[in-house]
PDB file of N, CA, C and O in Angstrom:
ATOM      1  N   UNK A   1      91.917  68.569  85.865  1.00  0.00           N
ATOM      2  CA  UNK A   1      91.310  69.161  87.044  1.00  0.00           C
ATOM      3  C   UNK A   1      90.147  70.056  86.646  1.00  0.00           C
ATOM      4  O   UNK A   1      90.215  70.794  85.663  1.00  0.00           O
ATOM      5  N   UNK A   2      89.257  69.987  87.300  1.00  0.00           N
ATOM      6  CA  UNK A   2      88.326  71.103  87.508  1.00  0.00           C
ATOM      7  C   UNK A   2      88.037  72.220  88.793  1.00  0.00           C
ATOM      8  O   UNK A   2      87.017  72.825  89.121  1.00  0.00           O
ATOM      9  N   UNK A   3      89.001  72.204  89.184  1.00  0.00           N
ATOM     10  CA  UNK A   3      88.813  73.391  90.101  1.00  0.00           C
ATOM     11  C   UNK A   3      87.969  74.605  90.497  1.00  0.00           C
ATOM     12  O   UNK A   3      88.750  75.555  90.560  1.00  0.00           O
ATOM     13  N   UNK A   4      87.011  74.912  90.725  1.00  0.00           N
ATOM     14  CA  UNK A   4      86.593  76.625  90.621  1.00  0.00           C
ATOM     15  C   UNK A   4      86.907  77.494  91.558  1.00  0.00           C
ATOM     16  O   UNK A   4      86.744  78.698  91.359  1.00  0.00           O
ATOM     17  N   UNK A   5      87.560  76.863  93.084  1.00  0.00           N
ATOM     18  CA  UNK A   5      88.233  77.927  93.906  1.00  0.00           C
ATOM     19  C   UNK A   5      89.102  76.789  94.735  1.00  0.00           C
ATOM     20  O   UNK A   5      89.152  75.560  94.674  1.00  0.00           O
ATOM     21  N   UNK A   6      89.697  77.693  95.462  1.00  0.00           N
ATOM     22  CA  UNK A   6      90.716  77.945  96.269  1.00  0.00           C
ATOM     23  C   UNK A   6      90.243  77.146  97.477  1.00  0.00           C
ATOM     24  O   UNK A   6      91.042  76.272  97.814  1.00  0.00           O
ATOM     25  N   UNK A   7      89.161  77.235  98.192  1.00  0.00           N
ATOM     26  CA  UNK A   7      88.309  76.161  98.746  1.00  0.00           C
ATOM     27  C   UNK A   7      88.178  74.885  98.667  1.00  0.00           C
ATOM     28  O   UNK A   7      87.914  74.131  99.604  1.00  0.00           O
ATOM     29  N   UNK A   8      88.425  74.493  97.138  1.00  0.00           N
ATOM     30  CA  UNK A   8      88.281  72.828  97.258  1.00  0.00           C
ATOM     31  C   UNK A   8      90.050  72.184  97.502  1.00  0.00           C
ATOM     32  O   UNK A   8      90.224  70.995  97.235  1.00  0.00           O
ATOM     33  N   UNK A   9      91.038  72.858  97.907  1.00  0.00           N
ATOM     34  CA  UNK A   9      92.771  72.714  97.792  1.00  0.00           C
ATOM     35  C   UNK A   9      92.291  71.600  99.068  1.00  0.00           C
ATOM     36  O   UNK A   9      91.301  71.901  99.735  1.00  0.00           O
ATOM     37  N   UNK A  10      92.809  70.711  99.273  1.00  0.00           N
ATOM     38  CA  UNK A  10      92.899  70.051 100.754  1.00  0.00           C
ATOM     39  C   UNK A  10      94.232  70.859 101.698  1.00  0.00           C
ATOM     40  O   UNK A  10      95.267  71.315 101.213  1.00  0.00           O
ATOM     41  N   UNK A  11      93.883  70.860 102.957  1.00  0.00           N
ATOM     42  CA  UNK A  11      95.341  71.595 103.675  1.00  0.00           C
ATOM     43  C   UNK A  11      96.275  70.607 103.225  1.00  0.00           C
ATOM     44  O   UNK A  11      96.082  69.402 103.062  1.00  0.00           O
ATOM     45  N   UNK A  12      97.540  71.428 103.008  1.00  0.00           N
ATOM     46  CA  UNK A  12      99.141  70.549 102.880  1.00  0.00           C
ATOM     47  C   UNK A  12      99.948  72.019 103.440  1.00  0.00           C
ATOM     48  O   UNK A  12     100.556  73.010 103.038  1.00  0.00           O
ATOM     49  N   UNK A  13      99.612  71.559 104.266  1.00  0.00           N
ATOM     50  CA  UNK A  13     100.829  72.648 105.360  1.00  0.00           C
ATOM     51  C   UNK A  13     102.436  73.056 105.064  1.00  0.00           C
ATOM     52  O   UNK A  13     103.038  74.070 105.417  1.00  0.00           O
ATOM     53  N   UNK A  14     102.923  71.873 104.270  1.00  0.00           N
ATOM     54  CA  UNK A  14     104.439  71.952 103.942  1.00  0.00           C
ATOM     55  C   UNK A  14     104.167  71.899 102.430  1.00  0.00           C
ATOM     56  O   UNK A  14     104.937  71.349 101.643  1.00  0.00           O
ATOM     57  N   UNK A  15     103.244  72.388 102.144  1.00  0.00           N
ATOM     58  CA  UNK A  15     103.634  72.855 100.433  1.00  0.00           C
ATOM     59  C   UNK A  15     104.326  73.825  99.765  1.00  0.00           C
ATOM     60  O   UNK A  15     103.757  74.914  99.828  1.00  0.00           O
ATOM     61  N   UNK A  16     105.625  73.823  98.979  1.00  0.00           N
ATOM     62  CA  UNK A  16     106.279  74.260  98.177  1.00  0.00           C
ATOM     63  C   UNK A  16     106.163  74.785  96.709  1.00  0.00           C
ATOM     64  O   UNK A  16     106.302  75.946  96.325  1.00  0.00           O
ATOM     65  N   UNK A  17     105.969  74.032  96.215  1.00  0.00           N
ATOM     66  CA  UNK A  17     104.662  74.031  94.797  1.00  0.00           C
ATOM     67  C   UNK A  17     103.938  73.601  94.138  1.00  0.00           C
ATOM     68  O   UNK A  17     103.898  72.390  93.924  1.00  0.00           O
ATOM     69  N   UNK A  18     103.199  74.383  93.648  1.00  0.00           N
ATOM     70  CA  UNK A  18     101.369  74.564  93.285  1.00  0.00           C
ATOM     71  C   UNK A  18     101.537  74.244  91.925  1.00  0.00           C
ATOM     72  O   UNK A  18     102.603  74.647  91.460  1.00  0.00           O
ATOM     73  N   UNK A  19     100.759  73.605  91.109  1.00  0.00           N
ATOM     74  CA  UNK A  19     100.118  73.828  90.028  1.00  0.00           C
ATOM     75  C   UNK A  19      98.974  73.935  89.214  1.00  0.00           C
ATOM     76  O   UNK A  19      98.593  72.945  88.590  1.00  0.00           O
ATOM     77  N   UNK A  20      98.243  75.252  89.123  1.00  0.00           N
ATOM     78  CA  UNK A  20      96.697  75.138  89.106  1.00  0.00           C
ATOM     79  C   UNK A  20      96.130  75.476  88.152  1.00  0.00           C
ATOM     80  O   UNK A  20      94.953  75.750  87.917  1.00  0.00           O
ATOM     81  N   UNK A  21      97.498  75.438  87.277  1.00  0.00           N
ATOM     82  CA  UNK A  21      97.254  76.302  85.901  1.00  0.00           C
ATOM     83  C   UNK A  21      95.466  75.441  84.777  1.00  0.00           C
ATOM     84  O   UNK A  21      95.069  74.378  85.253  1.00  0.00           O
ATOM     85  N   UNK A  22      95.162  75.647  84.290  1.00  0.00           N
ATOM     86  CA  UNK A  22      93.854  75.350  83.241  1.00  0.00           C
ATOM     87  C   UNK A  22      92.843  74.957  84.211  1.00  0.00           C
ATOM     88  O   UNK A  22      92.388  73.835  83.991  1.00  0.00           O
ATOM     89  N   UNK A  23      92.456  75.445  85.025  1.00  0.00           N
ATOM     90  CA  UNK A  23      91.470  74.800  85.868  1.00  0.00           C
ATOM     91  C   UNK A  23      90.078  76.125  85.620  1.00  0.00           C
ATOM     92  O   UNK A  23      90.404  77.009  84.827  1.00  0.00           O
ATOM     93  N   UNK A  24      89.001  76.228  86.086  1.00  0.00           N
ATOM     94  CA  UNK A  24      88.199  77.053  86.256  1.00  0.00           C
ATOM     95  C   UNK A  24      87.892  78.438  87.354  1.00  0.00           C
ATOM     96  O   UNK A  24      86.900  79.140  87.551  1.00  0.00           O
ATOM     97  N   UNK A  25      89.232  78.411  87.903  1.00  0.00           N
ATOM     98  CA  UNK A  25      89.229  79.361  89.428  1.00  0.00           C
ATOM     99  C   UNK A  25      88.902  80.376  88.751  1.00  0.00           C
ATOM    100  O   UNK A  25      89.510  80.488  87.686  1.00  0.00           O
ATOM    101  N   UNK A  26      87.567  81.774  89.179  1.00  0.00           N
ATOM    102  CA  UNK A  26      87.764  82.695  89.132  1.00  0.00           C
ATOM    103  C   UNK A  26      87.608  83.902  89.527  1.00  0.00           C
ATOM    104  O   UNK A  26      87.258  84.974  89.033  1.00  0.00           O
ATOM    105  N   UNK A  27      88.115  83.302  91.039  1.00  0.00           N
ATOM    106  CA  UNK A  27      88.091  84.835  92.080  1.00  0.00           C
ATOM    107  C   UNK A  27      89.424  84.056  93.009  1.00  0.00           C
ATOM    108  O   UNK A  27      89.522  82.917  93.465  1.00  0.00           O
ATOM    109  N   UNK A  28      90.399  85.294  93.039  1.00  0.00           N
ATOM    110  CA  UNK A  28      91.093  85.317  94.250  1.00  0.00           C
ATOM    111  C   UNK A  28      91.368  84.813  95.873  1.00  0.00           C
ATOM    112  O   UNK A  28      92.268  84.592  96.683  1.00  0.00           O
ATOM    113  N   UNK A  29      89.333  84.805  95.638  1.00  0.00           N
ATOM    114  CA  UNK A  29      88.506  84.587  97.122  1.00  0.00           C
ATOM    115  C   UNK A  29      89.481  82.950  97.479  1.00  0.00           C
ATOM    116  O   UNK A  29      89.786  82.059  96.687  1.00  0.00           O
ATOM    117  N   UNK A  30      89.789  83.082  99.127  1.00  0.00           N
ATOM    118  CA  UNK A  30      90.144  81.999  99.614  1.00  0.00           C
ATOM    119  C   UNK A  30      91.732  81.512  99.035  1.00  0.00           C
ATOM    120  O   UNK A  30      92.120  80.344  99.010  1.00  0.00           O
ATOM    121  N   UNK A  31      92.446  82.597  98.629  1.00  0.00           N
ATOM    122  CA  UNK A  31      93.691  82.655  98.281  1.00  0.00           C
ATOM    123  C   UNK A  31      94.834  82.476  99.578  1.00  0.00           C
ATOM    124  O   UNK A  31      96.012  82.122  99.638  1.00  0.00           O
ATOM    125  N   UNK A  32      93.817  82.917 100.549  1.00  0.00           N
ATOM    126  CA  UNK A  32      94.551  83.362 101.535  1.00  0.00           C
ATOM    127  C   UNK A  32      94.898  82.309 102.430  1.00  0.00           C
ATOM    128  O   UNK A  32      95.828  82.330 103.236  1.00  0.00           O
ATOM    129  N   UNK A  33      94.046  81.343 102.221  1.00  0.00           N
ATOM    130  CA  UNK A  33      94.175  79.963 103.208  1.00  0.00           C
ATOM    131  C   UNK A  33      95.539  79.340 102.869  1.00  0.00           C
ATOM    132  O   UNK A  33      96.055  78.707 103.791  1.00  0.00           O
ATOM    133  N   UNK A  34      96.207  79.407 101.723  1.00  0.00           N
ATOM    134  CA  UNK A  34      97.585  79.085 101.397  1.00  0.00           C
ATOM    135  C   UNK A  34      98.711  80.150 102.248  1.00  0.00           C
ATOM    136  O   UNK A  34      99.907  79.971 102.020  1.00  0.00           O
ATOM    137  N   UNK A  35      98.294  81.266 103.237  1.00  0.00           N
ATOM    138  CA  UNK A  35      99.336  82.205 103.420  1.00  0.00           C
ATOM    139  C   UNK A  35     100.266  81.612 104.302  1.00  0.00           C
ATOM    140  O   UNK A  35     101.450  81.785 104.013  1.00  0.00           O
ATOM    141  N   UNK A  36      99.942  80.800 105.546  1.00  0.00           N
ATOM    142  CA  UNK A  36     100.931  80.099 106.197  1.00  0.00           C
ATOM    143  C   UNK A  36     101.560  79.301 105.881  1.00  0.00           C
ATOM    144  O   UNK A  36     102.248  78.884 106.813  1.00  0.00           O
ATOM    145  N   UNK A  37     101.795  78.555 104.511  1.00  0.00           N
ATOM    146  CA  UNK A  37     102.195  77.550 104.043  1.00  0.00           C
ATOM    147  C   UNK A  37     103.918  78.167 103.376  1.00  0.00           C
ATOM    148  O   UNK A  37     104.099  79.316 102.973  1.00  0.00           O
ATOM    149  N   UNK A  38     104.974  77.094 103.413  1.00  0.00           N
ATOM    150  CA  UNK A  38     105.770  77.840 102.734  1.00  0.00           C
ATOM    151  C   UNK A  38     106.092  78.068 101.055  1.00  0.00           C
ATOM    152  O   UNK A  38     107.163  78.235 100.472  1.00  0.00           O
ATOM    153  N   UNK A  39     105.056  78.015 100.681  1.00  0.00           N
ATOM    154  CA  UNK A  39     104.264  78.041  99.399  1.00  0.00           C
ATOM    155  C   UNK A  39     105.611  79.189  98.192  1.00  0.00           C
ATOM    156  O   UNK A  39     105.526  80.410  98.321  1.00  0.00           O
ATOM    157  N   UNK A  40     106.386  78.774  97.455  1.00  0.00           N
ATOM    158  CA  UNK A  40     107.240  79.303  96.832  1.00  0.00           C
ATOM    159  C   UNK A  40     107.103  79.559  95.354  1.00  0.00           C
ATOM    160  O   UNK A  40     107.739  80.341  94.648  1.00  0.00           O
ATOM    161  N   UNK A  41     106.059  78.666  95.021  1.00  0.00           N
ATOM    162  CA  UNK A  41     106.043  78.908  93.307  1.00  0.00           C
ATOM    163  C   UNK A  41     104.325  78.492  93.349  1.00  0.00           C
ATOM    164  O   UNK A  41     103.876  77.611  94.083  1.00  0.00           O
ATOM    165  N   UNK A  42     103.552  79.271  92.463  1.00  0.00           N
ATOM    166  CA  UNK A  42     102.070  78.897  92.230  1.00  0.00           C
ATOM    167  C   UNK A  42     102.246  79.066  90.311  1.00  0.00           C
ATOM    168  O   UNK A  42     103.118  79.608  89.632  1.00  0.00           O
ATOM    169  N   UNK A  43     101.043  78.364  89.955  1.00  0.00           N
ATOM    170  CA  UNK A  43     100.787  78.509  88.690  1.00  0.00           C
ATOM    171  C   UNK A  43      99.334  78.316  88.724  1.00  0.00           C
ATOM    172  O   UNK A  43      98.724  77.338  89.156  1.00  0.00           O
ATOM    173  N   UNK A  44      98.825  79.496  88.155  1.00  0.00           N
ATOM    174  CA  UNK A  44      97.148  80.064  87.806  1.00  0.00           C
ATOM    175  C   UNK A  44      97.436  79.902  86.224  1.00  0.00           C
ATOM    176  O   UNK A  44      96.350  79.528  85.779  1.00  0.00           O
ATOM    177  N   UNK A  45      98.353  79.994  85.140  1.00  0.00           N
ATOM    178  CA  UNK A  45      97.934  80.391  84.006  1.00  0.00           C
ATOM    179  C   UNK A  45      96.883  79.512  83.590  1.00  0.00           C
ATOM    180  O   UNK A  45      96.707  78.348  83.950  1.00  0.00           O
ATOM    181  N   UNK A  46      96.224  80.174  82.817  1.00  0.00           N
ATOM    182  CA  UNK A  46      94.900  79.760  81.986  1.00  0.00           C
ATOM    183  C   UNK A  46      93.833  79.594  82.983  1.00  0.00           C
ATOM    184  O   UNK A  46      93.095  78.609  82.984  1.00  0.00           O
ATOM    185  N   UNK A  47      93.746  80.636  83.901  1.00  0.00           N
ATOM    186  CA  UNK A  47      92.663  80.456  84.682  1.00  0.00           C
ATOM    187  C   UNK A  47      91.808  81.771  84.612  1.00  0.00           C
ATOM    188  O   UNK A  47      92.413  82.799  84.307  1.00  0.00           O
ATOM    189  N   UNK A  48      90.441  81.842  84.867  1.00  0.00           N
ATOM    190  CA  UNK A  48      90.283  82.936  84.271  1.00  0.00           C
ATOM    191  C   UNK A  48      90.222  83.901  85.926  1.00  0.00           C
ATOM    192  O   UNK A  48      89.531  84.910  86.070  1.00  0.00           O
ATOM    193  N   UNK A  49      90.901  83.436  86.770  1.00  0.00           N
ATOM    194  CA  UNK A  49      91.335  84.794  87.611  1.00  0.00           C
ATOM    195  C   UNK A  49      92.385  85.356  87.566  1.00  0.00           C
ATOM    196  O   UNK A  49      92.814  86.015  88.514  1.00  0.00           O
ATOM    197  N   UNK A  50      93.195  85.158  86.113  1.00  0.00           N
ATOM    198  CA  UNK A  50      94.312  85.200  85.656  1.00  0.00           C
ATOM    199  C   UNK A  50      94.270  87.118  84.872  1.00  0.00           C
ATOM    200  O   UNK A  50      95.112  87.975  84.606  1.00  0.00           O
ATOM    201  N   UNK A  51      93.167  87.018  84.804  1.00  0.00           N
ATOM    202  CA  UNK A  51      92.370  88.872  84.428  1.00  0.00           C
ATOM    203  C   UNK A  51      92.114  89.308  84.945  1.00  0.00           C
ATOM    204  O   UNK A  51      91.728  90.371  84.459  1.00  0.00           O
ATOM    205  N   UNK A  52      91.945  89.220  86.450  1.00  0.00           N
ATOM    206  CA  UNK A  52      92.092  90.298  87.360  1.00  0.00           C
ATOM    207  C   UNK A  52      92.564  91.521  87.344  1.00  0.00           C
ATOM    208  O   UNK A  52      93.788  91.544  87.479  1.00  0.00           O
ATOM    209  N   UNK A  53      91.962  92.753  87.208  1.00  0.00           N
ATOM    210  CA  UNK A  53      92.986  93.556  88.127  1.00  0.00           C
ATOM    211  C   UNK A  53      94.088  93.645  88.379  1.00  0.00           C
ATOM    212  O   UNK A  53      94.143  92.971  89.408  1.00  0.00           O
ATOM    213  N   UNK A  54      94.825  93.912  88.240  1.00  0.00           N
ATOM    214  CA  UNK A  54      96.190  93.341  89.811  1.00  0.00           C
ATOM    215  C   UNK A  54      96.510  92.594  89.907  1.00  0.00           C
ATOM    216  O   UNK A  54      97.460  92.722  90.680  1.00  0.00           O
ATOM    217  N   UNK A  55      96.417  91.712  89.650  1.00  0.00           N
ATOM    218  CA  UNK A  55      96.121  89.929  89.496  1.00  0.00           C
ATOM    219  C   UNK A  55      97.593  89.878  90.614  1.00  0.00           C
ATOM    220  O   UNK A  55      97.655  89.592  91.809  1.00  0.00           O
ATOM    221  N   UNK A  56      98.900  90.374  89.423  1.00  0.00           N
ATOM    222  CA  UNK A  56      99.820  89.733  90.279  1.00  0.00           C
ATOM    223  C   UNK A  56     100.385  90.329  91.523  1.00  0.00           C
ATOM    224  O   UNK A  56     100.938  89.668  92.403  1.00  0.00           O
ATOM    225  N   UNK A  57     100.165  91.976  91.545  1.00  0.00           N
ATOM    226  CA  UNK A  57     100.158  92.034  92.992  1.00  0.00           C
ATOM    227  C   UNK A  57      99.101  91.600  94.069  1.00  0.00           C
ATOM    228  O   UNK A  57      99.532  91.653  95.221  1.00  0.00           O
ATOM    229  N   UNK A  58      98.088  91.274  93.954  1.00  0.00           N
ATOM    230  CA  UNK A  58      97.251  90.492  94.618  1.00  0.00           C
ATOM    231  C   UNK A  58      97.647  89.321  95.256  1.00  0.00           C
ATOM    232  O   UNK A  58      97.473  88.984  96.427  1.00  0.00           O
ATOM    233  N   UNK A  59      98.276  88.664  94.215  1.00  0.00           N
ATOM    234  CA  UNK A  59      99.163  86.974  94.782  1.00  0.00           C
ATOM    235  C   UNK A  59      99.824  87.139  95.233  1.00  0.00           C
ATOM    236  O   UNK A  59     100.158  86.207  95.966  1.00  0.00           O
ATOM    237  N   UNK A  60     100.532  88.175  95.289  1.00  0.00           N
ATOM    238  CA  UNK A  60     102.007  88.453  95.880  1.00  0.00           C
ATOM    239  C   UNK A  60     101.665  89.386  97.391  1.00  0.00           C
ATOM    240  O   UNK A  60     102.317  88.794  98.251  1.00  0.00           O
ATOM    241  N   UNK A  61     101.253  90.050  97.764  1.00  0.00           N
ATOM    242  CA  UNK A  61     100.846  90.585  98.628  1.00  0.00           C
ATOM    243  C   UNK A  61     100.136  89.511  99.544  1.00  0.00           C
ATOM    244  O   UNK A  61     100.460  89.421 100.728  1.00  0.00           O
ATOM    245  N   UNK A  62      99.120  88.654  98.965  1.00  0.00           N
ATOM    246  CA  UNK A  62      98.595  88.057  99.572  1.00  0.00           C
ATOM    247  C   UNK A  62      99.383  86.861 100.123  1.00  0.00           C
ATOM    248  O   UNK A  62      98.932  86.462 101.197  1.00  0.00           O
ATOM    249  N   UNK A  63     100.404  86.215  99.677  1.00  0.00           N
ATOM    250  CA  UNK A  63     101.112  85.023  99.733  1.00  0.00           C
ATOM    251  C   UNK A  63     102.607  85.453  99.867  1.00  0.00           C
ATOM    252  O   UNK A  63     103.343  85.470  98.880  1.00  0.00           O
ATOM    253  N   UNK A  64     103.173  85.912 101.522  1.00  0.00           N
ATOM    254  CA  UNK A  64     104.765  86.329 101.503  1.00  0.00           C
ATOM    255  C   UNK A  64     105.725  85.536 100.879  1.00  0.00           C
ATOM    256  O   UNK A  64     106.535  85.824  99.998  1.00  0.00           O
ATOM    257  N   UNK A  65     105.529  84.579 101.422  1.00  0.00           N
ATOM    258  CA  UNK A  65     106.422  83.640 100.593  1.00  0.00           C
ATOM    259  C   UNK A  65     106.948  83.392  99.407  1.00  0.00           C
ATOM    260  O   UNK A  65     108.136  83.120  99.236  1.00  0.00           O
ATOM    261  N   UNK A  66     105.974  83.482  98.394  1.00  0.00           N
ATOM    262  CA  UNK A  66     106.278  83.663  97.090  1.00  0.00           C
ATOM    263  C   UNK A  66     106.816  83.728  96.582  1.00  0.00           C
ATOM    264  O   UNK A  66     107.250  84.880  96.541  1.00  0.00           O
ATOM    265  N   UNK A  67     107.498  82.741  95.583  1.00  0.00           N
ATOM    266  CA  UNK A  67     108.892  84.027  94.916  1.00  0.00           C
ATOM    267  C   UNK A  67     108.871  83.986  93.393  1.00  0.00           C
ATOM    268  O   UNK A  67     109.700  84.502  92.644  1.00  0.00           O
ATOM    269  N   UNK A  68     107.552  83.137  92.983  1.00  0.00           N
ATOM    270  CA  UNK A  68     107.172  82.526  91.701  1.00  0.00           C
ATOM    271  C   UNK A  68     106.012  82.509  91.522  1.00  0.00           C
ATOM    272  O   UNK A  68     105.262  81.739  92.121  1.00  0.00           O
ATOM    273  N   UNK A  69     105.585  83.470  90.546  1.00  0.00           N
ATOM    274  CA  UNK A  69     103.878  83.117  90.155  1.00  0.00           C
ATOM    275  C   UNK A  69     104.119  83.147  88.768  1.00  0.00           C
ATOM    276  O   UNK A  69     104.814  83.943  88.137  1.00  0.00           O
ATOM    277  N   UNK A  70     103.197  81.797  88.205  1.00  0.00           N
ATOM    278  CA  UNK A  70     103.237  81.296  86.686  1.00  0.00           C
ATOM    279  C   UNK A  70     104.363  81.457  86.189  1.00  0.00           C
ATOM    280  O   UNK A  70     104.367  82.123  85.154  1.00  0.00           O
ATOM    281  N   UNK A  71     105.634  80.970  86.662  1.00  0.00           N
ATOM    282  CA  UNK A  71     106.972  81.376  86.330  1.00  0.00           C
ATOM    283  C   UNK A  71     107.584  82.357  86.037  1.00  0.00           C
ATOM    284  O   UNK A  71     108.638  82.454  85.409  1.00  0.00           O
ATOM    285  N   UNK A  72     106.621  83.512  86.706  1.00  0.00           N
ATOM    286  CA  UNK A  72     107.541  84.614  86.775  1.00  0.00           C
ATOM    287  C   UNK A  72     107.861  85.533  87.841  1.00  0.00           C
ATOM    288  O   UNK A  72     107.058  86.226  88.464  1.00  0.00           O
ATOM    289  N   UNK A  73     109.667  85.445  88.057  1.00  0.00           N
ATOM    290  CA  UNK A  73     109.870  85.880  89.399  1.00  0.00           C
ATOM    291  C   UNK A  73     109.277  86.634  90.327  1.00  0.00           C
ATOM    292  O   UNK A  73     109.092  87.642  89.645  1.00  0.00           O
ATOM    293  N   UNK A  74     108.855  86.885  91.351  1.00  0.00           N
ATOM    294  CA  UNK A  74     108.606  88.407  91.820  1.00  0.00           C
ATOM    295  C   UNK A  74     109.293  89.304  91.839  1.00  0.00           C
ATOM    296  O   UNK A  74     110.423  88.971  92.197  1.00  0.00           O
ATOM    297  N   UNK A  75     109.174  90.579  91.576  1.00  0.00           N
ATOM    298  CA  UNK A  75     109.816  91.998  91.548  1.00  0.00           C
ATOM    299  C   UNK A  75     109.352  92.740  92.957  1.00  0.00           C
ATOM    300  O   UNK A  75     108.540  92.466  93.841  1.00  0.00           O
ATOM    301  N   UNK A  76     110.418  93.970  92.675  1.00  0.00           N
ATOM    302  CA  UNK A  76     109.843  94.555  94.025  1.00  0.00           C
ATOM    303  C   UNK A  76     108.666  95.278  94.200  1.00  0.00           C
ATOM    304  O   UNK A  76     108.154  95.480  95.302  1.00  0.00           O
ATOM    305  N   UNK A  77     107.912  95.956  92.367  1.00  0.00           N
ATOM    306  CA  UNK A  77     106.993  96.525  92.402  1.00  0.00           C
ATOM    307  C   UNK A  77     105.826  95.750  92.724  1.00  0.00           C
ATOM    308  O   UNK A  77     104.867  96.315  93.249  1.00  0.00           O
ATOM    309  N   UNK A  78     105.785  93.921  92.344  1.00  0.00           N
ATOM    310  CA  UNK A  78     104.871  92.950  92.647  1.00  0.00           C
ATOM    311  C   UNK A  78     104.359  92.890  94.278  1.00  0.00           C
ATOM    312  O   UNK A  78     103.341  92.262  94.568  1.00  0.00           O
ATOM    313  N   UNK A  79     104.983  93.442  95.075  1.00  0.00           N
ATOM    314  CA  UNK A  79     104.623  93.566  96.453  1.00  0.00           C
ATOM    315  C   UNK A  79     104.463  95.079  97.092  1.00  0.00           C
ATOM    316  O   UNK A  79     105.376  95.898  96.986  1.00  0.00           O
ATOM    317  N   UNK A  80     103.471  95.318  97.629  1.00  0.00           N
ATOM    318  CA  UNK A  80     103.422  96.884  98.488  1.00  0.00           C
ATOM    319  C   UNK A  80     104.077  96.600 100.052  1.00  0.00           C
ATOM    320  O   UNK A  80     104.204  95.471 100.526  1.00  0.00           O
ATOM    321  N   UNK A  81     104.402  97.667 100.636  1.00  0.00           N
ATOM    322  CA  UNK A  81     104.845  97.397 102.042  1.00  0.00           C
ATOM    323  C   UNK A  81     103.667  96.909 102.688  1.00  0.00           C
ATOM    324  O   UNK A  81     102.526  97.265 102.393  1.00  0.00           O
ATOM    325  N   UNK A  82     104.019  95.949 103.725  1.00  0.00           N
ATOM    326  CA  UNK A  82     103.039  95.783 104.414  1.00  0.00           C
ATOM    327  C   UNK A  82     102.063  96.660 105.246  1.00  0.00           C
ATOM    328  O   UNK A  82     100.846  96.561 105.401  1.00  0.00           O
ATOM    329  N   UNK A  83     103.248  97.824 105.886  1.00  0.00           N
ATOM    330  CA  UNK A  83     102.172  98.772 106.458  1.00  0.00           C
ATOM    331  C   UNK A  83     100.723  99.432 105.336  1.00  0.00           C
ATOM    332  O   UNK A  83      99.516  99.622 105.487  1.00  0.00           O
ATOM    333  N   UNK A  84     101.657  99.586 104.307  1.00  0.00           N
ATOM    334  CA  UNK A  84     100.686  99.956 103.227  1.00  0.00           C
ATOM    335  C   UNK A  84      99.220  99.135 102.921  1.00  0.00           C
ATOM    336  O   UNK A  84      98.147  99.728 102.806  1.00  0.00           O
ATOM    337  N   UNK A  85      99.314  98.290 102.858  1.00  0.00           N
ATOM    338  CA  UNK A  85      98.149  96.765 103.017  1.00  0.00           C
ATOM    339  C   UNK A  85      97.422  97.228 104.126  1.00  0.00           C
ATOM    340  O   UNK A  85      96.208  97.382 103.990  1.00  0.00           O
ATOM    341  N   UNK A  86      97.913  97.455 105.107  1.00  0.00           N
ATOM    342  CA  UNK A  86      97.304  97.927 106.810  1.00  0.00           C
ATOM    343  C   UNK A  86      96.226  98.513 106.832  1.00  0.00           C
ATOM    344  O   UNK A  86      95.058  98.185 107.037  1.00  0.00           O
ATOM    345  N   UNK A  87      97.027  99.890 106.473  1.00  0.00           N
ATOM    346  CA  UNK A  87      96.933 101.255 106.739  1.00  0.00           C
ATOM    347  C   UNK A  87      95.837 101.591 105.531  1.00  0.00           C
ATOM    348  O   UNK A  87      94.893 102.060 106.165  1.00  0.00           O
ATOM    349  N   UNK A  88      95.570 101.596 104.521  1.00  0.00           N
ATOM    350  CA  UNK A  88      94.875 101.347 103.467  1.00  0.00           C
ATOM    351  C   UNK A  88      93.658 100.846 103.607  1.00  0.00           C
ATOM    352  O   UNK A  88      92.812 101.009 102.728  1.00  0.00           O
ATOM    353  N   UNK A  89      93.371 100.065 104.908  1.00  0.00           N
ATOM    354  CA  UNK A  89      91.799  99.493 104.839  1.00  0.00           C
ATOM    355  C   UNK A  89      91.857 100.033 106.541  1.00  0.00           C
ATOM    356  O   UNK A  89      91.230  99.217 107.217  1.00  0.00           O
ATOM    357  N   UNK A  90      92.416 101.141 107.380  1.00  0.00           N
ATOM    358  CA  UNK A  90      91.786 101.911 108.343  1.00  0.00           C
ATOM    359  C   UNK A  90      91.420 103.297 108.117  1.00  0.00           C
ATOM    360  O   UNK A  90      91.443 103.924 107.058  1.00  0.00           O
ATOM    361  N   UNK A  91      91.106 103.645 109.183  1.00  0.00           N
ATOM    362  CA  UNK A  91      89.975 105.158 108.993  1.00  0.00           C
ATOM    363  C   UNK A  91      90.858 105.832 110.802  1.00  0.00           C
ATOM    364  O   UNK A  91      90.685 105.360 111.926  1.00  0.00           O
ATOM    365  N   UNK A  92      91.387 106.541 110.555  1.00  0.00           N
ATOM    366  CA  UNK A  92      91.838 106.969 111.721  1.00  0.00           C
ATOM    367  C   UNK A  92      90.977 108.496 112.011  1.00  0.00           C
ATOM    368  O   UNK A  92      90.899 109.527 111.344  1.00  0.00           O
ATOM    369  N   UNK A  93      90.533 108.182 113.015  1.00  0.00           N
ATOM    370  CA  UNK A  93      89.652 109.581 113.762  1.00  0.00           C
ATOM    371  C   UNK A  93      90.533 110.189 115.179  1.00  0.00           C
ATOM    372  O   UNK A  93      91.173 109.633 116.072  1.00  0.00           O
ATOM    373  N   UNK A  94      90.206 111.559 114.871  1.00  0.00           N
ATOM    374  CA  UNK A  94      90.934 112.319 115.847  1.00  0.00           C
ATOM    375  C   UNK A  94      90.464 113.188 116.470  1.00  0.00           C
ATOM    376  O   UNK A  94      91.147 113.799 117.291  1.00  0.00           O
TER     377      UNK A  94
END
């Protein structure tokens, strides 16, 4: 595969698991189009958005479902509360 994002995936609505490991992805960007899917296990290794930041709370936050990235389980620190996600990108004026 040659992959470079998340953009070229075709929809598969009932997808379970991913494997995207050695491909060229390297931004996060368009991660999100997988969020309605019941998407349970992904594999990025050897990708270079694999150095991210955050990388794995990023996937995990971004994708509820989840319960597997590059074969390794999710934890509870791998996810923030959702209000937290929210609340974090508003500005409340009073």
């Amino acid at each position: 595969n040659h992959l470079t994002s998340f953009k070229q995936l075709p929809k598969i609505p009932q997808i379970q698991y991913l494997s995207l490991a050695e491909n060229h992805i390297e931004s996060l960007t368009g991660l999100s189009s997988l969020w309605c899917t019941p998407l349970e296990s992904l594999t990025l290794k050897r990708n270079p958005c694999e150095f991210h930041q955050n990388y794995q709370k990023r996937v995990f936050s971004c994708l509820p479902n989840l319960k597997t990235l590059d074969g390794i389980p999710k934890l509870p620190e791998d996810s923030s509360p959702p209000e937290a996600s929210i609340f974090s990108k508003m500005c409340i004026i009073s």
